[in-house]
C-alpha positions in Angstrom: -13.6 -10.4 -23.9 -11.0 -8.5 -25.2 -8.2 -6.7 -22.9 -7.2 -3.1 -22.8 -4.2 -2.1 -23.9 -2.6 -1.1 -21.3 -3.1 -5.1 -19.3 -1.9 -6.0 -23.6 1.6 -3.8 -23.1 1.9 -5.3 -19.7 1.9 -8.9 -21.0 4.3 -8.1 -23.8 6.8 -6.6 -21.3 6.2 -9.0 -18.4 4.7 -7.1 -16.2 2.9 -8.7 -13.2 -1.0 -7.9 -13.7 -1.1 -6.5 -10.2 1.8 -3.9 -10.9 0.1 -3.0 -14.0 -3.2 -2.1 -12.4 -1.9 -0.2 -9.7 -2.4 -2.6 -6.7 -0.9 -1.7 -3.3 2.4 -2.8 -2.8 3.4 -3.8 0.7 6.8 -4.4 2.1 7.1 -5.1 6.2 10.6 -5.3 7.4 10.4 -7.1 11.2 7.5 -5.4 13.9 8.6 -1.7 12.8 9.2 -0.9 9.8 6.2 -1.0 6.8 6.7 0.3 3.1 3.4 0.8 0.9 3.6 2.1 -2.9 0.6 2.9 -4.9 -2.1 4.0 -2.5 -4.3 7.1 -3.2 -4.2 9.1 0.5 -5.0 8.7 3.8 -8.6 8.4 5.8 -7.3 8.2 9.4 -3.9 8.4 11.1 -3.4 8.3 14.5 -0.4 7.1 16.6 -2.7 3.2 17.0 -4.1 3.3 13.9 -3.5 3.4 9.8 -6.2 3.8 7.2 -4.8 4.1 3.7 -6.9 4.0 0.9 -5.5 1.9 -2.4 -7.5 1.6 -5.7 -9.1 -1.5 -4.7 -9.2 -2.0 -1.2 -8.6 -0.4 2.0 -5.6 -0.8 4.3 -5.5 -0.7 8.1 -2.4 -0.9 10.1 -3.0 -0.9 13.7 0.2 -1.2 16.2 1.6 1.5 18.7 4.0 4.7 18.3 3.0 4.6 14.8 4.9 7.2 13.5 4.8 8.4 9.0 8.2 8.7 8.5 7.9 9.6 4.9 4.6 10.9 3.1 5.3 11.2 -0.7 2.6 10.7 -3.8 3.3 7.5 -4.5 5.2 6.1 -1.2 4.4 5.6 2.8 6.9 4.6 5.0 5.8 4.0 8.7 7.4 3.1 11.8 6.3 1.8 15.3 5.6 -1.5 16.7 3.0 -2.5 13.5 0.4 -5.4 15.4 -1.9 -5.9 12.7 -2.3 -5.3 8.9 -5.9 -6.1 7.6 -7.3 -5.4 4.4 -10.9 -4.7 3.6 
């Protein structure tokens, strides 16, 4: 099966696959501090409860005081006391 090009140029510069394909990427910092790149919007926000959608899965965040301290294209960040990060 042959690859497309752009998983070929990825290879050739080193590239992890799942930077390549646009996977979430997820950086927590302690209880209060969460980082995603690369989703595609929100379904839900309220101050218990997260629901991002990413390319190829869905991503709850669950905690209290949740609080989007930054809302860009690209970037989340979130604060509060994060409980729970599930994916589905």
């Amino acid at each position: 099966m042959r690859k497309p090009a752009f998983q070929k140029v990825a290879a050739a510069m080193e590239i992890p696959a799942d930077l390549a394909e646009k996977a979430a990427l997820v950086e927590l910092t302690g209880q209060n501090f969460l980082r995603v790149e690369n989703y595609l919007g929100i379904i839900e926000y309220t101050a218990e409860r997260l629901l991002l959608q990413c390319k190829n899965c869905r991503l709850e965040i669950s905690g209290k005081n949740l609080l989007i301290e930054l809302y860009a294209r690209e970037e989340l960040i979130l604060r509060g006391q994060i409980e729970q990060l599930h994916y589905f």
